[in-house]
N, C-alpha and C positions, 0 to 999 in steps of 0.2 A: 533323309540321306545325308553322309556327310561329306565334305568337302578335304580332305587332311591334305596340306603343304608342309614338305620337310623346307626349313628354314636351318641355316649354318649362320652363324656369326661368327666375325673374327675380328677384334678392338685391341689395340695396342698403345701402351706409353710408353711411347718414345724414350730415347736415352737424350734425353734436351736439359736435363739437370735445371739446374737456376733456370727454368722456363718454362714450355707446355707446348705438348705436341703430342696429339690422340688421333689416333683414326678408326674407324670401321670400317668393315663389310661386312656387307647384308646380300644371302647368296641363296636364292629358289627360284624355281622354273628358268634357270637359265640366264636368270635375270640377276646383275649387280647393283647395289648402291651403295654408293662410296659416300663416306664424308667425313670432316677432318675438322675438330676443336682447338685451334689458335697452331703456329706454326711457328714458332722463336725459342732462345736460347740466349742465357745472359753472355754477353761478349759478340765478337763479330760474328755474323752470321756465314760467312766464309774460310774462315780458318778457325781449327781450336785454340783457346788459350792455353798457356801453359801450364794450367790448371786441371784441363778436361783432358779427355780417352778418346772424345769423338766429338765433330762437328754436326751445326744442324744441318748441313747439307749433305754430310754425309748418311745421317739420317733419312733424309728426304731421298737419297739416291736406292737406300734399300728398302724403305716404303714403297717406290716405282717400281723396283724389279721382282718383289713380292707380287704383286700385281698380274705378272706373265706368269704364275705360277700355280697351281693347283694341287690337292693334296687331298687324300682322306684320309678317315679315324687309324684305320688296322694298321696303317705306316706307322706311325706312332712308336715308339720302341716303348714297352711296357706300358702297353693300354691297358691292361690289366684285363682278365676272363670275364670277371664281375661286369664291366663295360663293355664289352664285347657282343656279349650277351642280356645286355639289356635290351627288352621290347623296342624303344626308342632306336636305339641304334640298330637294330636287327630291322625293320622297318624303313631306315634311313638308308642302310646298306643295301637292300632291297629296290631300292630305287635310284642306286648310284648318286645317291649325296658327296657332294665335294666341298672342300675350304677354298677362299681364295682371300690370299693373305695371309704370311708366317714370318717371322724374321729366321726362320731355319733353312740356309742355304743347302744343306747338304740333302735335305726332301726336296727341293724344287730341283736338283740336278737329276734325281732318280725317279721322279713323275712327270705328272704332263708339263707341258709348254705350252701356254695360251700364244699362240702366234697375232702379234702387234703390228699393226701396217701402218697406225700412227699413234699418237700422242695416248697413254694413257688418259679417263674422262674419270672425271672428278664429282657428282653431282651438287655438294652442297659443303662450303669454306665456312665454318662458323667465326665470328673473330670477337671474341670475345672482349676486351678490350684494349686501348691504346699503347698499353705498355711494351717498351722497345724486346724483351725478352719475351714475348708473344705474337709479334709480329715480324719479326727481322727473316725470315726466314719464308715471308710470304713468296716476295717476288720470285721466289727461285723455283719454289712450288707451280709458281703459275706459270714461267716459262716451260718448266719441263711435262706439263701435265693440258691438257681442254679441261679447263672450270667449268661450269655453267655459272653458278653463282656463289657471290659473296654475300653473308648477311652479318651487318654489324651493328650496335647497338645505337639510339640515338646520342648524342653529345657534341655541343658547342665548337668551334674550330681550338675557341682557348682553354673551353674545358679539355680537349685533346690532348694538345699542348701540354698542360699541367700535367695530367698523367703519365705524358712522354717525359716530361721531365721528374715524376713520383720513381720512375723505372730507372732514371742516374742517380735516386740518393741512398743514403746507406741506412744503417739500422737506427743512425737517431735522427735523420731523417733532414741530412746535410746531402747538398749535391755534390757528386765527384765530375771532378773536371775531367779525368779520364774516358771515363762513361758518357756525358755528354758528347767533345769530340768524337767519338767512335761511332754516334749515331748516324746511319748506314742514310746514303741518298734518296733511297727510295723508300726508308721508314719515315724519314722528315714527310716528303712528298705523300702517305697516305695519309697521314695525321694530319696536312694542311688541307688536303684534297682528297677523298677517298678515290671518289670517281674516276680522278684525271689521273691516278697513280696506275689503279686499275687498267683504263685505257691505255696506257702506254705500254702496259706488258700483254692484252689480248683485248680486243675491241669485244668481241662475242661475249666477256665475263659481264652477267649482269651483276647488279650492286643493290643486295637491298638493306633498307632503312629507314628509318619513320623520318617522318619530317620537322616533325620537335617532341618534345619531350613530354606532352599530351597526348599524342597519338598513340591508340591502343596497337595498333599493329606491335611495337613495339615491345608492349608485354607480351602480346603473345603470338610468337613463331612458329607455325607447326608443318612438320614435314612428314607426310604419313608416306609409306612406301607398303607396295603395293604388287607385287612379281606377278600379278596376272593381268596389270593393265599395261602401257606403255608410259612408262615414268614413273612421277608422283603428283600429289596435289602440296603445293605451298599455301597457307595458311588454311588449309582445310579444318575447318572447327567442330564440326559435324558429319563423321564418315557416314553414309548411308549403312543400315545392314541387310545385305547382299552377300551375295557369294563373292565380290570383287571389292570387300572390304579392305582396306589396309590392317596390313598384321605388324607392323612396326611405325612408331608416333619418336618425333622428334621435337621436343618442345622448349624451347627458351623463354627466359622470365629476366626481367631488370629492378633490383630492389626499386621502389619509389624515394625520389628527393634527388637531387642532383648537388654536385658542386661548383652552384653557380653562387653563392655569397664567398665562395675561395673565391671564383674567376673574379669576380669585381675587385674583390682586395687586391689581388695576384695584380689586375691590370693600373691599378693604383700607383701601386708599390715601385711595379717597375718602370710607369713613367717618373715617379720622384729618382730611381734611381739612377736614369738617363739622364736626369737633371742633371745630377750630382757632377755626370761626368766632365757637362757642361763648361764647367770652368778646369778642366783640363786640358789645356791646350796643345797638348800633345793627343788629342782624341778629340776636338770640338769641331773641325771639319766631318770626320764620319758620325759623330753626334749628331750630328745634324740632319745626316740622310734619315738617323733612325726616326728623329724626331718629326719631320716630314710625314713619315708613313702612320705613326700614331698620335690619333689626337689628344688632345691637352685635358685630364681628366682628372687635375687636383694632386697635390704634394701630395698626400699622406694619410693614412687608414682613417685617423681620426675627422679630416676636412673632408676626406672623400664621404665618410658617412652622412653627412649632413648635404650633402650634394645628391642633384636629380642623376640616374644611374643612364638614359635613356643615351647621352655618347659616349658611351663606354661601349657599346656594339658597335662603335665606328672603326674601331680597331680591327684591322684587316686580319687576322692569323690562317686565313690560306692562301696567304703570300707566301709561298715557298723559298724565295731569295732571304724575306725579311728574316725569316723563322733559321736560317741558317747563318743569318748577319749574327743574331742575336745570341748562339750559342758557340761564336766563334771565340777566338782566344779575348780578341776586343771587347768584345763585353758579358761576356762568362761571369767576371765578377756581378754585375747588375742582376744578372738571371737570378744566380744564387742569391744576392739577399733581397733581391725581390719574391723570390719562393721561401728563403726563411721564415721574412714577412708575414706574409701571407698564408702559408701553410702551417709548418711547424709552431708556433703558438698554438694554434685553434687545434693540429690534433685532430681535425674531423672530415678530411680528405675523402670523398665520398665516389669513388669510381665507379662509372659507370659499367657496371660488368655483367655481361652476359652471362646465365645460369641455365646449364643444360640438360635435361633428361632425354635418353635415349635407350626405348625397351618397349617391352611389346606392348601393341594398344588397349588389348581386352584381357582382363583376369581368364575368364573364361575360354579363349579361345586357347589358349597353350595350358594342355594339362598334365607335361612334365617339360624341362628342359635337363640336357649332362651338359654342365658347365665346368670343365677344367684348366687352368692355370698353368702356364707356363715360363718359365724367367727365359732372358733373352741370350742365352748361349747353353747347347747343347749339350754339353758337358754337367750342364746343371740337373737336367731332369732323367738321367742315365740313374739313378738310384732305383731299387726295388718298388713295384707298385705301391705299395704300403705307403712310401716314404714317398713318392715325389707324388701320388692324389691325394694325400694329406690335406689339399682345398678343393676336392672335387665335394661339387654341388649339385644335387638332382632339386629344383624347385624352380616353377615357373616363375620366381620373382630372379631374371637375369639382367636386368635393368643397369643403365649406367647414371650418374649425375655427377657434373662436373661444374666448380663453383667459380672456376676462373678467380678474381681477385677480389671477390665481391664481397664487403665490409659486414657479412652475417653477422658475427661474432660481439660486435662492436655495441650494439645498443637491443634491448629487447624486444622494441618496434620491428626489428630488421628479423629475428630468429623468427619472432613469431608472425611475420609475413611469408617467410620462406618452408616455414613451417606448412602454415595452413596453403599456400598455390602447390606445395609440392607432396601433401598427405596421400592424394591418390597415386602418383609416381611412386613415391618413396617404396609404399607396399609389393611395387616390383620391381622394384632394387636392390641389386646383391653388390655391386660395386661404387666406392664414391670417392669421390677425388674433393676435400673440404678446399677452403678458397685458401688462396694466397698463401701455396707451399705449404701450408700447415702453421703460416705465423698467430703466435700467443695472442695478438691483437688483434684477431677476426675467427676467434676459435670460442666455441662455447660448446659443452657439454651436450645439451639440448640438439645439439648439430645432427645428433646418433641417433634421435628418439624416430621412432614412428617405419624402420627401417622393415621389410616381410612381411608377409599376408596376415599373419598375427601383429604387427607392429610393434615384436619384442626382439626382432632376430640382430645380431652383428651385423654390418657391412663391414666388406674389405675395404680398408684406406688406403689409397695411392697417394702418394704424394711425392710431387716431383721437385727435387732439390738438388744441390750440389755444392754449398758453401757455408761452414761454418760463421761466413760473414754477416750474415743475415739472422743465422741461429734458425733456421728453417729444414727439417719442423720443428717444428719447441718440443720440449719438452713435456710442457703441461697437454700438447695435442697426443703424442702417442701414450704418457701414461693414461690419459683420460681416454684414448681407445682401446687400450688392451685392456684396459679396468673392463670394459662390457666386452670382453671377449675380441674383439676384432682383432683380424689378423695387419698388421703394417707394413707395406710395402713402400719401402723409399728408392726413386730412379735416379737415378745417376746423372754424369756423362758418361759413365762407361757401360759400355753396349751389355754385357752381362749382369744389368741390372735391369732391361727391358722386359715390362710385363705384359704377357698376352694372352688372352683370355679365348677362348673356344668354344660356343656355346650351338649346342646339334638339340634340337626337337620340330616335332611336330605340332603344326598349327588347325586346328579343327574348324571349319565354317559348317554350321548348320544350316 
């Protein structure tokens, strides 16, 4: 006897440009699960620059009222017959399947209203990592919405740091003084403190995290979801098979190696460079407070190397006062060439970033899914069925993976890790988002391999960008995707570049 659940999916990127900002819904028996891959936008997170179409708050505001809104297939203008009348849908219609979650205003004013008495629930905040255009954009999420939880990758207070500070420099990998100032008070404060940052905008948000950078939790994250029980299981590694199986797996992965031989240099560098300031006496009274707070760990890369590394962890960096002394106008300079220093030489900046799959659990149990594409303003997909399902998908691989800023690209060790944790995902994946906007320097070829049940098919690339400054995506990333076919989708800040994906089938439990 079988068991069949219509399952709806509805994942969207964001118009975050120069940032990253992803969500789903996962939508059967009644039951939602929400969850949401990094939440920032390069610049303030409160206003657009004069650059962008749109803010990440504004963003975050139509993510939320997306939410009170429902929708099905036949609304659609130009579902096309062909879809209509697929088994799948005809099945799903049959049992009143619905979406929740569209950037289409003009469907959610002519269908239902989910009526809200409070806070829309949020089940699981991924944060992929530290960088201020991935995160600025948290707190605002978490006031306007009930989290459950936050899960963020393991990394150092200074490994943080560093990365908050990778997110101000430019393409040759100089920090800008603009970018710094601009970092928002409560992205300093997660980076110092995850916890305490947390706490201060919802005590209920749990926070999870390994406890060092040994700890397997770590590598592996999983969130299975489950519309016939109440919730989910968090790190469930082993779903029983039952009838009350989980039909959707959420998985996170952290390359191996950290950049902790930067953080030592880093913390070197810049007590020599506080030194310096030292005999400036126009700055050697507040020198002196810095100098207070950090201990004395050797001039310079080369004496520090020959030196025991053990008080170098005495440097406090979730000091949130110090961490905002330090990128003030006063000693900005130091920051910078203490991060030249220590970074830009070496070249080998190694962020800690979370790597996510999110798609169904079992090959077997989904034996088709209709997966179609939509860009994020209505106007766009008003062409003839021909033309705007030109990316519809019927194949159980609807899979998402999303690479955050994660250094794949960059050494062979690293592809072929991500490779082999990710060969069983990959096979049901139709969507990928490659790390770091599509930059040349974490881009390899190989990135594409292993993608469909056969492990020869295209992924669609998303890649979220917005700034010639960066040169993001390269060049060498979209001609090396369209070469094997894949379709390229670049996001913007402007909302008419927002991509949304719709995925309707049924899930079979034997």
């Amino acid at each position: 006897m079988h068991n069949d659940t219509p399952l709806t999916v509805t994942r969207t990127q964001w118009a975050a440009g120069q940032g990253f900002f992803h969500t789903g819904v996962l939508y059967a028996n009644g039951k939602p699960f929400i969850y949401v891959f990094d939440c920032g936008s390069k610049g303030n997170a409160n206003t657009p620059s004069q650059k962008t179409k749109t803010s990440i708050k504004t963003e975050i505001d139509t993510f939320i009222e997306s939410l009170a809104h429902c929708w099905t297939p036949e609304t659609r203008p130009y579902w096309g017959y062909w879809r209509r009348n697929h088994p799948i849908h005809l099945d799903a219609y049959k049992r009143g399947v619905k979406f929740i979650g569209t950037p289409f205003q003009d469907e959610w004013l002519s269908l239902h209203y989910i009526q809200q008495t409070t806070k829309p629930a949020i089940d699981l905040i991924y944060i992929s990592h530290f960088d201020d255009d991935h995160i600025n954009g948290l707190n605002y999420l978490i006031q306007k919405c009930n989290v459950s939880e936050v899960a963020i990758p393991y990394a150092s207070p200074a490994e943080r740091f560093i990365y908050l500070l990778n997110s101000a420099s430019d393409e040759y990998g100089e920090l800008q003084t603009s970018d710094l100032l601009n970092i928002s008070d409560f992205t300093l404060q997660f980076v110092a403190n995850p916890r305490a940052a947390l706490a201060q905008q919802a005590d209920e948000v749990i926070l999870r995290q390994s406890e060092n950078e040994d700890n397997e939790n770590n590598i592996e994250i999983h969130a299975t979801y489950n519309p016939t029980t109440d919730g989910y299981d968090l790190n469930s590694t082993s779903p029983a098979l039952s009838p009350n199986k989980p039909i959707w797996t959420l998985f996170t992965h952290t390359l191996k190696g950290s950049a902790r031989k930067i953080e030592q240099f880093f913390k070197a560098a810049l007590i020599d460079e506080i030194r310096k300031l030292e005999t400036d006496k126009q700055q050697e009274c507040d020198t002196n407070e810095i100098l207070e707070a950090i201990e004395d760990t050797g001039s310079s890369r080369k004496t520090f190397q020959k030196k025991e590394t053990e008080n170098l962890d005495q440097i406090d960096f979730t000091d949130y006062a110090l961490l905002r002394k330090l990128i003030s106008r006063e000693y900005i300079g130091a920051i910078r060439t203490a991060y030249r220093r220590a970074v830009s030489p070496s070249k080998d900046l190694n962020p800690t970033s979370l790597i996510l799959y999110s798609g169904p659990t079992y090959d077997w149990q989904v034996f088709s899914a209709l997966h179609s594409y939509w860009r994020g303003d209505k106007t766009l997909n008003k062409y003839p069925s021909a033309y705007k399902l030109n990316l519809a998908h019927i194949s159980p691989a609807c899979g998402w993976i999303g690479c955050g800023d994660a250094p794949i690209g960059r050494s062979p060790k690293s592809i072929e890790e991500f490779n082999s944790i990710f060969a069983h995902y990959k096979t049901k994946t139709r969507t990928f988002a490659p790390p770091h906007h599509g930059s040349e320097r974490d881009w390899s070829d190989k990135l594409l391999d292993g993608f469909g049940p056969s492990g020869q098919e295209a992924p669609i690339c998303v890649f979220s960008a917005n700034s010639l400054r960066w040169r993001h995506p390269s060049t060498k990333a979209i001609l090396s995707a369209n070469s094997i076919g894949s379709p390229t989708i670049v996001v913007t800040n402007d909302t008419k570049s927002r991509f949304t994906e719709t995925i309707e089938m049924i899930v079979r439990f034997d």
